[in-house]
C-alpha positions as CSV (number, residue, x, y, z in Angstrom):
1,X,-83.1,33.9,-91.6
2,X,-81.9,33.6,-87.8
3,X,-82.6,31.6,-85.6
4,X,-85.0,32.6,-83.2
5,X,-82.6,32.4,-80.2
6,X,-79.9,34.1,-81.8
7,X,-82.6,36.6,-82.1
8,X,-83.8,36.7,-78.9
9,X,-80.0,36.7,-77.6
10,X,-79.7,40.0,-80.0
11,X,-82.7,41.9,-78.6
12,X,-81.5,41.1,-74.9
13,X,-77.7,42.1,-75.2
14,X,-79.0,45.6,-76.8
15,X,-80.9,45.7,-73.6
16,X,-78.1,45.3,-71.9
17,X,-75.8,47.6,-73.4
18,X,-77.8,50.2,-73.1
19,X,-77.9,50.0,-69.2
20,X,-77.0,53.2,-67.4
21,X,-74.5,53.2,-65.1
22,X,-74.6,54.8,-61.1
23,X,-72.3,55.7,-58.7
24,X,-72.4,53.7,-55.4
25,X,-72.2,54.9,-52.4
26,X,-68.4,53.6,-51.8
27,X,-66.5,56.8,-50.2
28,X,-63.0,58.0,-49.7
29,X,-63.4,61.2,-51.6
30,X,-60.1,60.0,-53.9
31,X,-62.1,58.5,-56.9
32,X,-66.2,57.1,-57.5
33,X,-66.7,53.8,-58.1
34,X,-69.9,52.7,-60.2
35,X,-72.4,49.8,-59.7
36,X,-71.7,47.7,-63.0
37,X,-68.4,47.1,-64.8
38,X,-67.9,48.7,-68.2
39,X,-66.7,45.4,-70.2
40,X,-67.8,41.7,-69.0
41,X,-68.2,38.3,-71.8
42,X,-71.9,39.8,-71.6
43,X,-70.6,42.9,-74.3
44,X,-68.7,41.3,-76.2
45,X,-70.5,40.9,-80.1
46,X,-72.1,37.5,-80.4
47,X,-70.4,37.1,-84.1
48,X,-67.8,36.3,-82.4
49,X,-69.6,33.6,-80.3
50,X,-72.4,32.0,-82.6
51,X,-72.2,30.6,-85.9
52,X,-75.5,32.6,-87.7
53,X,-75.8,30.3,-90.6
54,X,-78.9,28.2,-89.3
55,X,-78.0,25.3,-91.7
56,X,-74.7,24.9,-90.0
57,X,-75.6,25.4,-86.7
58,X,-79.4,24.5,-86.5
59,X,-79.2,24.3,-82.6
60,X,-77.9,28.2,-82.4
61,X,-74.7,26.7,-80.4
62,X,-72.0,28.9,-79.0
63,X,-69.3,28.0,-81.0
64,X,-66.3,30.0,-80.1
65,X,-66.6,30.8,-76.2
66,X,-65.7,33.9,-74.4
67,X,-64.5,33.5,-70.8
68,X,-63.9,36.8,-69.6
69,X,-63.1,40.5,-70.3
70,X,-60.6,42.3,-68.3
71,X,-57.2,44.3,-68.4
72,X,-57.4,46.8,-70.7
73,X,-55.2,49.9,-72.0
74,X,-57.2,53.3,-72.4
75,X,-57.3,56.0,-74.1
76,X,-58.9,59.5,-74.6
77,X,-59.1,60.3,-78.3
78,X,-61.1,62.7,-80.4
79,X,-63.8,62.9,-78.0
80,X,-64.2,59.0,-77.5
81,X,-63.1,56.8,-74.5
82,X,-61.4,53.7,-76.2
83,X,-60.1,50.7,-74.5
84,X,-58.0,48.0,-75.9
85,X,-59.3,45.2,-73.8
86,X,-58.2,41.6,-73.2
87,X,-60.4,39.4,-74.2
88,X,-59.6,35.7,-73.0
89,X,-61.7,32.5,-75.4
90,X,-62.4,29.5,-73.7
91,X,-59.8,27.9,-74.7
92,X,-57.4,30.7,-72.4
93,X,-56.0,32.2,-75.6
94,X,-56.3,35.6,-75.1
95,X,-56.1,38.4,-78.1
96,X,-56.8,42.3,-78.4
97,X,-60.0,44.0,-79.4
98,X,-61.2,47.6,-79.2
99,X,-64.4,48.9,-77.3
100,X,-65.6,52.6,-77.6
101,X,-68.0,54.8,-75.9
102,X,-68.5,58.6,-75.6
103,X,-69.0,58.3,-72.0
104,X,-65.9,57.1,-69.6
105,X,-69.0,54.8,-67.3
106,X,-71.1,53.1,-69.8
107,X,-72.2,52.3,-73.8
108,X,-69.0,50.6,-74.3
109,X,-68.9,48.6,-77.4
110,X,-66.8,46.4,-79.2
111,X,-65.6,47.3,-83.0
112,X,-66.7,44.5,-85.1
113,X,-63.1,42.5,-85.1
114,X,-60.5,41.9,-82.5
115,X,-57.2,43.2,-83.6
116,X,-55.1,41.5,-85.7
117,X,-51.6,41.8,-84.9
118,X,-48.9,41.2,-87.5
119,X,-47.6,37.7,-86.4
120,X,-43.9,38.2,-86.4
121,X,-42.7,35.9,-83.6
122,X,-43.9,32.2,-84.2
123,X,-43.2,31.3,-80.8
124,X,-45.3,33.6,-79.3
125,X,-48.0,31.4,-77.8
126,X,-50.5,34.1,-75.9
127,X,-51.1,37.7,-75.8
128,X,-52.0,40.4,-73.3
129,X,-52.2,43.5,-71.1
130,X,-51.8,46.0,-73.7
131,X,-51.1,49.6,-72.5
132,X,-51.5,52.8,-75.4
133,X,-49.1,55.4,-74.5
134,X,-50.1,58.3,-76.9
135,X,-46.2,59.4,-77.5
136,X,-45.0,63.1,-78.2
137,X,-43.7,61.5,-81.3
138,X,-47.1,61.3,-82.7
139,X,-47.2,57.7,-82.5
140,X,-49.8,55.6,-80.9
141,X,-47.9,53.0,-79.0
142,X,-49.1,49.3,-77.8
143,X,-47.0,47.5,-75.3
144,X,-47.9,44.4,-73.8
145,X,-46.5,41.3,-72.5
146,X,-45.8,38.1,-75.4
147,X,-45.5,34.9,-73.8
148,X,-44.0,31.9,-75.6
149,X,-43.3,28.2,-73.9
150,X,-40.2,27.9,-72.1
151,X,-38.0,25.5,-73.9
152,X,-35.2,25.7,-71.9
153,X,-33.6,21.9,-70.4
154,X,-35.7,20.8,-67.3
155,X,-38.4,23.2,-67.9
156,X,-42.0,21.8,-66.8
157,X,-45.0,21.8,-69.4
158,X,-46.4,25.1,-67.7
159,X,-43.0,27.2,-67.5
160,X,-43.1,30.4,-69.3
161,X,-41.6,32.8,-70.9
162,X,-42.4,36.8,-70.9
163,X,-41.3,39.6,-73.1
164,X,-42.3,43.1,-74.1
165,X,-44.2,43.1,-77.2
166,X,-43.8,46.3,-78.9
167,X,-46.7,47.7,-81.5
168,X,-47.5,51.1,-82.6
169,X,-50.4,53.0,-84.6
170,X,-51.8,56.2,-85.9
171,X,-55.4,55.1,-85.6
172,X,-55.7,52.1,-83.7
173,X,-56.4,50.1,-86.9
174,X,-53.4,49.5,-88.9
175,X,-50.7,48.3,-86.3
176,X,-46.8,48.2,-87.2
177,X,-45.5,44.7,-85.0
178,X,-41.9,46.5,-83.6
179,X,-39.3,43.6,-82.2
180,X,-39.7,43.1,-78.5
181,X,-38.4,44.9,-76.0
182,X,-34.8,43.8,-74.9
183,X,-33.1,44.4,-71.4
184,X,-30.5,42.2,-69.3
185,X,-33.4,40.6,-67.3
186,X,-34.2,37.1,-68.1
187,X,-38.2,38.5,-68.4
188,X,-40.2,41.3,-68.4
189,X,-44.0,41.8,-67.9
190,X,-46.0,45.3,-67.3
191,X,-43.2,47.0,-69.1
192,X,-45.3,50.9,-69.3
193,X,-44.1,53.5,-72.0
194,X,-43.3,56.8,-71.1
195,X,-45.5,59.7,-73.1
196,X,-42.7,62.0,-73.7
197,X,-38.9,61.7,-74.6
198,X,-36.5,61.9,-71.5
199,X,-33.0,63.3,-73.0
200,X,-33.6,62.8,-76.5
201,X,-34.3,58.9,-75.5
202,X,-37.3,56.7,-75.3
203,X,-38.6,55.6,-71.8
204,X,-39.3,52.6,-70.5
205,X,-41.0,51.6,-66.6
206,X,-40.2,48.0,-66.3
207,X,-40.7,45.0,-64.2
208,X,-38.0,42.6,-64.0
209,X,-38.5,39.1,-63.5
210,X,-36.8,36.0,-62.5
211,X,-39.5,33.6,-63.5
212,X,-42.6,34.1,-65.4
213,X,-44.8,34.4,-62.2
214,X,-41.9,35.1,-59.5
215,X,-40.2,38.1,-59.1
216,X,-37.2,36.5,-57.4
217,X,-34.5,38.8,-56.6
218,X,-35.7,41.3,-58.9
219,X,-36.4,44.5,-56.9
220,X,-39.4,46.3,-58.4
221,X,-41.0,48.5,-60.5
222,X,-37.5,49.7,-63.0
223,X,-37.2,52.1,-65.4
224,X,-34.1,52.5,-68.2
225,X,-34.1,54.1,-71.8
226,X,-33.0,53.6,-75.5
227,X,-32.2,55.6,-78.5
228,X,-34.8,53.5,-81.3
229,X,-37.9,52.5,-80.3
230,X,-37.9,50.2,-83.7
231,X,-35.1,48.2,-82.3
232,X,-35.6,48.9,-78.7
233,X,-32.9,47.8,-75.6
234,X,-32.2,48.5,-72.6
235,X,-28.5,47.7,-71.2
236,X,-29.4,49.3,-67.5
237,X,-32.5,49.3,-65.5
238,X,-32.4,51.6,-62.1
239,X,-34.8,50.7,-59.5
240,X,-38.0,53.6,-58.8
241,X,-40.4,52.0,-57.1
242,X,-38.6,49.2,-54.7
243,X,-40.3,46.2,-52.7
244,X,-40.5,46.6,-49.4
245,X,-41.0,43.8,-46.4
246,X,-44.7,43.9,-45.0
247,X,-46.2,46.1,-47.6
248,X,-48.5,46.2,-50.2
249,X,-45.6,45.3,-52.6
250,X,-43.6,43.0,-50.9
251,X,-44.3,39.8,-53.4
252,X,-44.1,42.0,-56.4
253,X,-45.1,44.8,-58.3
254,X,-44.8,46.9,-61.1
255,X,-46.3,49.5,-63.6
256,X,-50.0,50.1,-64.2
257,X,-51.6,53.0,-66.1
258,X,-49.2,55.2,-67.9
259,X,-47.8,57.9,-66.3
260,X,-50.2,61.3,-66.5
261,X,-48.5,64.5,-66.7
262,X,-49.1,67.6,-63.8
263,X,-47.8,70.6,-62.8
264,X,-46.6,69.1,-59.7
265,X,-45.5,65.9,-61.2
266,X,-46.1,62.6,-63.1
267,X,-48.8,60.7,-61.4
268,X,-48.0,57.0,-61.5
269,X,-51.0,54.4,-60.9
270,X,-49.1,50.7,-60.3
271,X,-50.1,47.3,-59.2
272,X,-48.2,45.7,-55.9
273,X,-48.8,42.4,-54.4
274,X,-48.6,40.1,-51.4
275,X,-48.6,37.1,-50.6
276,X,-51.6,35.7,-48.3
277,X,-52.8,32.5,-46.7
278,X,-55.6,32.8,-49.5
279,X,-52.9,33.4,-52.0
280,X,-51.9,36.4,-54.1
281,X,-53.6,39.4,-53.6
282,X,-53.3,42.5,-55.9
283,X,-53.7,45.7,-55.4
284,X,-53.4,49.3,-56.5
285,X,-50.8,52.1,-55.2
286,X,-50.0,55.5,-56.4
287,X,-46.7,57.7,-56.6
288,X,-45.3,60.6,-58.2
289,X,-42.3,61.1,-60.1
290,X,-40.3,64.2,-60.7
291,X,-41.0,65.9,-64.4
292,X,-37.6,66.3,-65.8
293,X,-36.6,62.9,-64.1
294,X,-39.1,61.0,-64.0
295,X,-37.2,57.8,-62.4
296,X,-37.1,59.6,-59.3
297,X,-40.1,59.5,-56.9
298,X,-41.2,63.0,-55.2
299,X,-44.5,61.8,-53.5
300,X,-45.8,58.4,-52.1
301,X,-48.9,58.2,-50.5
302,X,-48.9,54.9,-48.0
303,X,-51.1,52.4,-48.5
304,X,-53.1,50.6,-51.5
305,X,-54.9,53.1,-53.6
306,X,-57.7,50.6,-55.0
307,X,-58.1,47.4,-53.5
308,X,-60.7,44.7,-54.8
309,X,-64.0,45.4,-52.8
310,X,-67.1,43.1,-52.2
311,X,-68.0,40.7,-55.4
312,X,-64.9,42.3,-57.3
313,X,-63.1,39.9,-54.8
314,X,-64.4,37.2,-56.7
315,X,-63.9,35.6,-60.3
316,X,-61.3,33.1,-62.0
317,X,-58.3,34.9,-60.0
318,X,-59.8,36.0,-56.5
319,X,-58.4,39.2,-54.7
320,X,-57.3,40.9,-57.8
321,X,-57.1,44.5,-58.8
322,X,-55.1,45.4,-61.6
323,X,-55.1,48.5,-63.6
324,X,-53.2,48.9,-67.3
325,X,-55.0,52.2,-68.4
326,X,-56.3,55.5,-67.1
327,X,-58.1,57.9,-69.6
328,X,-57.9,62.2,-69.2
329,X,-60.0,64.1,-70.9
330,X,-59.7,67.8,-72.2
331,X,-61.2,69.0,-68.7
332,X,-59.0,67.2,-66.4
333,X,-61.4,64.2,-65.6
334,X,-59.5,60.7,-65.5
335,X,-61.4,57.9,-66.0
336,X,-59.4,54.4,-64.4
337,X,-59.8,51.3,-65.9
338,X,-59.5,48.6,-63.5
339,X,-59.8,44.6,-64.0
340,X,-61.4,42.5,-60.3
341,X,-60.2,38.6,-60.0
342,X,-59.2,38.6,-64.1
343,X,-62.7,38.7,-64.9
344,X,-64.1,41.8,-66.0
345,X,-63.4,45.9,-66.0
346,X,-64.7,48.7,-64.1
347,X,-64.2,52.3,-63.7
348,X,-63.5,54.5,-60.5
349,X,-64.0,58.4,-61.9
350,X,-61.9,61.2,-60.7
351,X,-60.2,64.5,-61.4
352,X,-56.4,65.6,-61.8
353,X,-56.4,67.7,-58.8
354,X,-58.5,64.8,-56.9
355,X,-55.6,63.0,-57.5
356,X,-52.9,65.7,-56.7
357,X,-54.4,66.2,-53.1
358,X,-54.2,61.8,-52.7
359,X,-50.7,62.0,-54.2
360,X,-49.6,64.6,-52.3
361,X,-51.5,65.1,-49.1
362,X,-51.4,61.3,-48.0
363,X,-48.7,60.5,-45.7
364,X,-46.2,57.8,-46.7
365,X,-45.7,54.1,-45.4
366,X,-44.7,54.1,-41.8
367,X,-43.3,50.9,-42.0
368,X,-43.9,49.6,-38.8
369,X,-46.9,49.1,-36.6
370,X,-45.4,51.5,-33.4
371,X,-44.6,53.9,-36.2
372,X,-48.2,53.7,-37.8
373,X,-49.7,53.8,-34.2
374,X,-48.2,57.2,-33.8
375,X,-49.2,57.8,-37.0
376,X,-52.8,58.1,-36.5
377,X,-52.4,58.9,-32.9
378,X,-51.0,61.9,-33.9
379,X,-53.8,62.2,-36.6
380,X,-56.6,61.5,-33.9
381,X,-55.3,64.2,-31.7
382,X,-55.4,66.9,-34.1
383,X,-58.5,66.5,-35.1
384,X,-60.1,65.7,-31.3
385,X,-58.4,69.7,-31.2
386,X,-60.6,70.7,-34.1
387,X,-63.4,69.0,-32.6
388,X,-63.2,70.6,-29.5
389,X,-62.7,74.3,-30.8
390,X,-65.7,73.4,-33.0
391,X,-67.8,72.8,-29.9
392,X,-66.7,75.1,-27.8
């Protein structure tokens, strides 16, 4: 017998699941954003939350909290959409946990257990941010970022340290636990896996770090290769995407979504952020890379991509967009998975060549403000031209 709120709290998530999803009316005629997010603490099951037995918990009391949804790897398989979410208890520990649906907007549901991830490094305190790379090696791959305490002398209760956790699957239930990812940076967070073998070697875009939240002198988004993924180092990272003064990615920034193949190119969605009197604010930017070298950079639209807009601006982390998964399907749509202020997940919708017109048609960065004023001046005229045949 249930209790008869744990019953009511069953009938009203059902209701809730089952809500349809609509495009707003936002424009830019990149990508569609839709009106509700796609994973909140609202989906997630509630035997996770609630002890059931009624003679142990007679008061039907939440008794392992969920504080928020958000950041999650995607991927297209078999007809299904799934997501490896991060899903963050009350008590900030967060761990991994897959949600499905047949649709890339809505009916997103959790599998009935989080994933359990062989536990091979005891001083791993917390983990996150997994991205899937589905590799030409036939291998499912998980990388995400293992933090453990920093126990180095002088270090303050709240220093950290970051690492590449490496994982890898066939069916997203059994995981192999690979050792983490080793380069010459003291840390590593948002470390992306490339899809396909570049000279024989496995590929890596990485995000060297100073600190755990500071970039320091660390120049961007990196990328560098090794031989054996099951004992995987880098000795050299080269920089591809580099921060730049008074720009979207002058604090920091690194890789997002992994990298989706074209004709033209490999498209590259990536986080970059500034600092603000409001503090950090994230956003996304987009670039492509060449095919047969994909360190190199061949387009770069100026400007954020996605940026946090109305109520995603606000949550546990204000001003935040981040994105560790896109999603193609067989007929070119791309489905990307986007987090607002480390809270919850949404969608934007778009289509490969929707993306190769952004990519490629956008002009880059001016740089500075005279520049940018002739920029769109230039911009401006050509179309008052248009106008003005159009009229006459």
């Amino acid at each position: 017998m249930l209790h008869p709120k744990l019953q009511q709290l069953i009938a009203e998530q059902e209701h809730f699941l089952a809500r349809p999803n609509t495009p707003t009316a936002f424009y830019n005629g990149v990508y569609t954003r839709w009106a509700h997010p796609v994973l909140t603490r609202r989906h997630v099951p509630l035997i996770w939350k609630y002890d059931f037995n009624i003679q142990t918990n007679p008061n039907a009391q939440e008794r392992l909290g969920v504080n928020a949804v958000f950041n999650s790897g995607a991927l297209y398989k078999d007809g299904h959409y799934c997501l490896v979410a991060r899903v963050e208890g009350n008590d900030r520990k967060s761990f991994f946990a897959i949600a499905q649906s047949d649709s890339p907007v809505q009916g997103f549901r959790f599998w009935d257990y989080p994933i359990a991830l062989p536990d091979t490094y005891p001083e791993e305190t917390n983990v996150y941010d997994m991205r899937l790379t589905a590799h030409e090696d036939g291998w499912i791959y998980g990388v995400f970022c293992s933090e453990s305490k920093d126990r180095s002398p002088g270090a303050a209760l709240s220093d950290a340290c970051a690492a590449a956790g490496i994982v890898r699957t066939k069916d997203l239930r059994d995981w192999e636990r690979l050792p983490n990812l080793k380069t010459v940076s003291p840390q590593q967070r948002n470390v992306v896996l490339h899809p396909e073998l570049v000279d024989g070697q496995y590929a890596f875009f990485t995000r060297p770090q100073d600190g755990f939240i500071d970039a320091g002198g660390a120049g961007g988004l990196c990328y560098g290769t090794c031989a054996d993924i099951t004992k995987a180092e880098i000795t050299e990272e080269c920089l591809v995407s580099p921060r730049r003064y008074h720009t979207i990615t002058e604090g920091k920034n690194g890789a997002g979504a992994i990298p989706i193949k074209t004709d033209r190119g490999w498209l590259h969605i990536a986080h970059g952020v500034r600092n603000t009197a409001a503090g950090l604010r994230y956003v996304l930017y987009a670039f492509a890379t060449d095919l047969h070298e994909p360190w190199r950079i061949i387009a770069e639209p100026g400007g954020f991509f996605l940026a946090p807009y109305g109520h995603e601006r606000v949550g546990d982390v204000s001003n935040v967009a981040f994105c560790n998964g896109a999603a193609v399907n067989d007929n070119g749509e791309v489905a990307i998975y986007y987090a607002s202020a480390d809270t919850r997940l949404h969608v934007a919708t778009t289509t490969l060549d929707l993306l190769t017109d952004y990519v490629w048609g956008t002009p880059p960065d001016a740089l500075r403000s005279a520049d940018c004023v002739t920029q769109r001046s230039e911009l401006i005229s050509r179309n008052l031209e248009i106008l003005a045949r159009g009229n006459g």
